[in-house]
N, C-alpha and C positions, 0 to 999 in steps of 0.2 A: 165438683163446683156447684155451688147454691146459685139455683137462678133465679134472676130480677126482672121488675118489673119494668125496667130504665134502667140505661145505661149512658156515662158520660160516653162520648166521643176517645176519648182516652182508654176508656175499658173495652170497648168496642173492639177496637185497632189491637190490643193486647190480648185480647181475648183468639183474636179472628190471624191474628200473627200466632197461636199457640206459646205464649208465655206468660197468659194471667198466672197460672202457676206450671211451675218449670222442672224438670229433675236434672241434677248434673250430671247425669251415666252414671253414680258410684254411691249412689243412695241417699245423695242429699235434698229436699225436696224445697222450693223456696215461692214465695207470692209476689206477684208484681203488681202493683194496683196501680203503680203512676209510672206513664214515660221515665220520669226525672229518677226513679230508682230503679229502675232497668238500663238509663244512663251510665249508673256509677255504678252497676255490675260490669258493663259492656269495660268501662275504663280498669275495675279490678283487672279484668281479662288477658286483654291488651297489655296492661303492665304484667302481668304476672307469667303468662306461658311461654313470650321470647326469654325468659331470665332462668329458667329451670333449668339447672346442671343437671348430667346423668346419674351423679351422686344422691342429688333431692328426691329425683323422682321414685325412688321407693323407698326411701325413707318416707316423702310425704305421703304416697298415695297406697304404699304397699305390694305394688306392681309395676311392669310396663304395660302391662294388661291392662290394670285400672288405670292408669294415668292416659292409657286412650282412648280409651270410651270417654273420661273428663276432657279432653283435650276435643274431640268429635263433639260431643256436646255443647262445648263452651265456647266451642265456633260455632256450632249451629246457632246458640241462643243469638250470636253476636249479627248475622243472617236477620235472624227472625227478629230484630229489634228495629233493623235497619227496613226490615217488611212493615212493622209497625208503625212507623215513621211515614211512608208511603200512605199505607189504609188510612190515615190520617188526615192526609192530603186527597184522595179520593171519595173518603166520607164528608168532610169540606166542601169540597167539587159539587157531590150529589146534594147538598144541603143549598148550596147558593142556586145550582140552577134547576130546584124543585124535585128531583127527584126522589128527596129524604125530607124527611119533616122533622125537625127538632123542636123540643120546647123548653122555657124557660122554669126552675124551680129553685126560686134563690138565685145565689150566684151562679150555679151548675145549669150549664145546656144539657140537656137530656134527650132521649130516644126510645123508645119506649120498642120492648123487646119484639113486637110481633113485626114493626114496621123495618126494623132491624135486618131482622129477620130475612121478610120480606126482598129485602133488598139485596141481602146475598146471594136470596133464588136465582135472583134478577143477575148477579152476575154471575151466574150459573157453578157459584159455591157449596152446594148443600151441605156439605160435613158443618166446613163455618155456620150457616143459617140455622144448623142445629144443637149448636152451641149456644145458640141467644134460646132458640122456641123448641124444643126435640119432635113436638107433632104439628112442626108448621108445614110437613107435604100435608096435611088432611085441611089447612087453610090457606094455603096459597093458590093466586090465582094469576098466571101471568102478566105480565104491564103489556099494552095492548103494541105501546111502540116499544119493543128493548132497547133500552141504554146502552150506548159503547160501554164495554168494563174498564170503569176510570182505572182497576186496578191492576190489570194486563195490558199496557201501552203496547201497539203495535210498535213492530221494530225494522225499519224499511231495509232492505237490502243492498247494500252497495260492494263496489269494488273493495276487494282486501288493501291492497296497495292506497286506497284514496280514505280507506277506515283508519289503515294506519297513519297516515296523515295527519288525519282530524285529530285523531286520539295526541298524537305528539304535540301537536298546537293546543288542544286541553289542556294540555298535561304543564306547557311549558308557560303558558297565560298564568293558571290556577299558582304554578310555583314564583310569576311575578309579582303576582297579587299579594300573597303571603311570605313572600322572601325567602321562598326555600321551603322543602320538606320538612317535615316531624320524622317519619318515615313509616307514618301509619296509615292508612289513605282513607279512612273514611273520619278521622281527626284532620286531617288535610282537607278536604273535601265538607267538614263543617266550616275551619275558618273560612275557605273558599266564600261558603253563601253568604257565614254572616257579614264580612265586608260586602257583598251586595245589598246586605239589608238594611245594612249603615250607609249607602248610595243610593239608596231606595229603587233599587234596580229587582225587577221578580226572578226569579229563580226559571231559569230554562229547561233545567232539569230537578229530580231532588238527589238528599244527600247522598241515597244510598245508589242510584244510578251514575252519580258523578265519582262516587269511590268506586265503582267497577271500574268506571273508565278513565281512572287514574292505576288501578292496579293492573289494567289492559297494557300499557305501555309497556310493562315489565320493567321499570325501574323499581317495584318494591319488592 
């Protein structure tokens, strides 16, 4: 990967999620430069690997062998897209309450790699940090207050029995909102939000935390 001097907000999150560029397990190698096309991979996905007869799969892929590593992969990406989505929301976070500095060029909000960087230190990422700056430990220098890491939300501990609870009241809210499953839970778990955004209601959680705790129920 060629590195820059600035980076959108966008590339940041896909970069630091590992799928600016991606391999599908079976030699295929592919670039993601925008959310919105890592979107319509994630939906290829989804439609495609519940539909696979036993017959397809080596005719397509030439194995069961290959068709699992494709299959391990193409969920991973589907993961790490949904992580992307997240970094995005906590790069935001760190932008509105000063901890990240962006700037304006053109239409493009930008971030300029060392501060980037910097900031991953901070949330004590260094592989990530070294994907924007490779010799940012010989220039970084702690933030004097560390930041909560917007991007590991603590996860309080409760009762199994009263988690199970919540999760079924999620579950069964979310499915009156939108009238019913798709039966794919983080396509559930989008319309979910966007009828709150059409209510102008914020988001409590994000997509990719409300599809775990939609596919927690074990209805999918």
């Amino acid at each position: 990967m060629a590195y820059k001097s600035a980076y959108t907000i966008e590339e940041a999150a896909l970069i630091a999620a590992w799928i600016y560029e991606y391999s599908d397990g079976i030699g295929g190698f592919y670039e993601y430069r925008t959310l919105e096309k890592a979107k319509i991979r994630v939906g290829q996905i989804e439609d495609e690997l519940p539909n696979i007869s036993p017959e397809d799969i080596v005719e397509k892929y030439g194995s069961r062998e290959r068709f699992a590593c494709y299959k391990e992969s193409s969920y991973g990406f589907i993961a790490k897209y949904h992580n992307a989505l997240d970094i995005v929301d906590g790069i935001n976070r760190a932008i509105a309450i000063g901890q990240l500095e962006a700037y304006k060029s053109g239409d493009l909000q930008l971030i300029d790699q060392k501060s980037i960087a910097a900031w991953f230190m901070d949330q004590g990422e260094t592989g990530i940090a070294m994907q924007f700056f490779p010799s940012i430990l010989s220039v970084w220098e702690p933030s004097a207050s560390k930041p909560a890491n917007p991007l590991k939300p603590k996860d309080e501990d409760i009762a199994t029995k009263t988690k199970n609870a919540y999760l079924k009241t999620i579950s069964a809210l979310s499915m009156a909102l939108i009238s019913g499953s798709c039966g794919k839970p983080h396509t559930d778990a989008e319309a979910v939000l966007s009828i709150l955004d059409k209510a102008g209601i914020e988001h409590p959680v994000s997509k990719r935390k409300l599809a775990e705790y939609l596919k927690e129920t074990g209805d999918y």
